[in-house]
C-alpha positions, 0 to 999 in steps of 0.5 A: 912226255911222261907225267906218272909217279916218275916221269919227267913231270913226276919226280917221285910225287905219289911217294911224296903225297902219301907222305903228306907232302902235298900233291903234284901240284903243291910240291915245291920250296913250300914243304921243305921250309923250317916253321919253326925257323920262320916262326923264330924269324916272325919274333925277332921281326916284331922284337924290332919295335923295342927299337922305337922310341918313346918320344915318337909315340909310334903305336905297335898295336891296333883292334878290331871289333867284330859282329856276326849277325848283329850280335855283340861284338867282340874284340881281336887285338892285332900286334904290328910290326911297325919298325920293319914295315912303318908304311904297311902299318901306318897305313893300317893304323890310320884306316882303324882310326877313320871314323863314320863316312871317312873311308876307313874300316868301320862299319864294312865287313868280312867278304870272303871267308877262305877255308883254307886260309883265312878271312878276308876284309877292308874293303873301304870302297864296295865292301864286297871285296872287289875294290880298295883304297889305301889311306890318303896319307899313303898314297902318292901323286903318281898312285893315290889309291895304292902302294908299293910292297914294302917287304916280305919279311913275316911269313904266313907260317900259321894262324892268326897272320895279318896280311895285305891282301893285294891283287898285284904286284905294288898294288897294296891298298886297304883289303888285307886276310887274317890266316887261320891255318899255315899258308906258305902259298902266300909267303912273297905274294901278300907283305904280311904286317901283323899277327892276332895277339889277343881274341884269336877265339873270335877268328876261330869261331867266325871260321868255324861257325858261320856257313858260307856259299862260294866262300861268301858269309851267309850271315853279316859279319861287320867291323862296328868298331875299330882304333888303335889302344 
């Protein structure tokens, strides 16, 4: 079967590349999204949590401090949907507030650093990224150490996403990336639940500064502290 520029597997695919549309491979629903559209979508999605009320005292943000290589640590502030996605966040939020050997995101690290994507952490088992766990409160009888989907509602349509970052279907646990560039490939796939608010510079830096090999940090980047304000 024909593969060329117009063949049955082709549809016109050079043309689309040279035009920055990505290669074969790529082409799809992907290039043919309106970010500003979703953009606009994100915003009313974390404008949800005007809705919340006082009275229940439901945090809408969380922090993280970050180390590289045993320096100073430097804060990242992440704002979260916390009325569209309560399990999601809950379950963030609640793992920022572990403390010492409780199982929580202090003191593990940033495993992977993707190029093309973002960073990679909340490993609360290994910490090198092959195993998570999501908070005791989450978890259920049937699934303690993970939990379902709870929705696609924020897209990955630029830096500074805050997403799980599952290896299956309903299989969410502790691990979750924080997106440096657009990644519409992980729209539908990882329920995106946050966005950097404050201390973007600090992702930026890590992304840019640190050498890695095979994706892995060459240096130690640690989570030395984290709460929610």
């Amino acid at each position: 079967m024909a593969s060329g520029t117009r063949g049955a597997r082709g549809h016109g695919w050079l043309g689309k590349y040279r035009a920055g549309m990505g290669g074969r491979h790529l082409q799809g629903r992907w290039h043919y999204r309106d970010v500003d559209e979703l953009n606009a979508l994100n915003d009313e999605v974390f404008s949800m949590n005007e809705s919340l009320k006082k009275a229940d005292n439901i945090p809408t943000e969380a922090y993280l401090e970050l180390s590289v290589g045993g320096e100073a640590p430097r804060r990242v502030v992440i704002e979260l949907a916390s009325a569209a996605l309560p399990q999601t966040t809950e379950n963030f939020r609640l793992l920022c507030q572990e403390k010492g050997e409780e199982g929580g995101y202090e003191s593990t690290s940033v495993n992977k650093i993707e190029k093309t994507v973002g960073l990679c952490l909340g490993d609360v088992v290994s910490d090198d990224g092959s195993g998570g766990r999501c908070h005791p409160k989450i978890g259920t009888y049937q699934t303690p150490f993970s939990f379902k989907d709870e929705g696609f509602f924020v897209s990955h349509t630029g830096p500074g996403i805050v997403s799980m970052m599952s290896p299956g279907v309903h299989r969410n646990d502790s691990r979750f990336l924080i997106t440096t560039a657009d990644a519409a490939q992980l729209d539908g796939r990882f329920v995106a639940f946050g966005r950097v608010k404050d201390g973007m510079d600090v992702i930026n830096d890590i992304h840019a500064g640190v050498f890695t090999k095979r994706g892995r940090p060459t240096v130690e980047i640690k989570v030395v502290g984290c709460g929610v304000p």
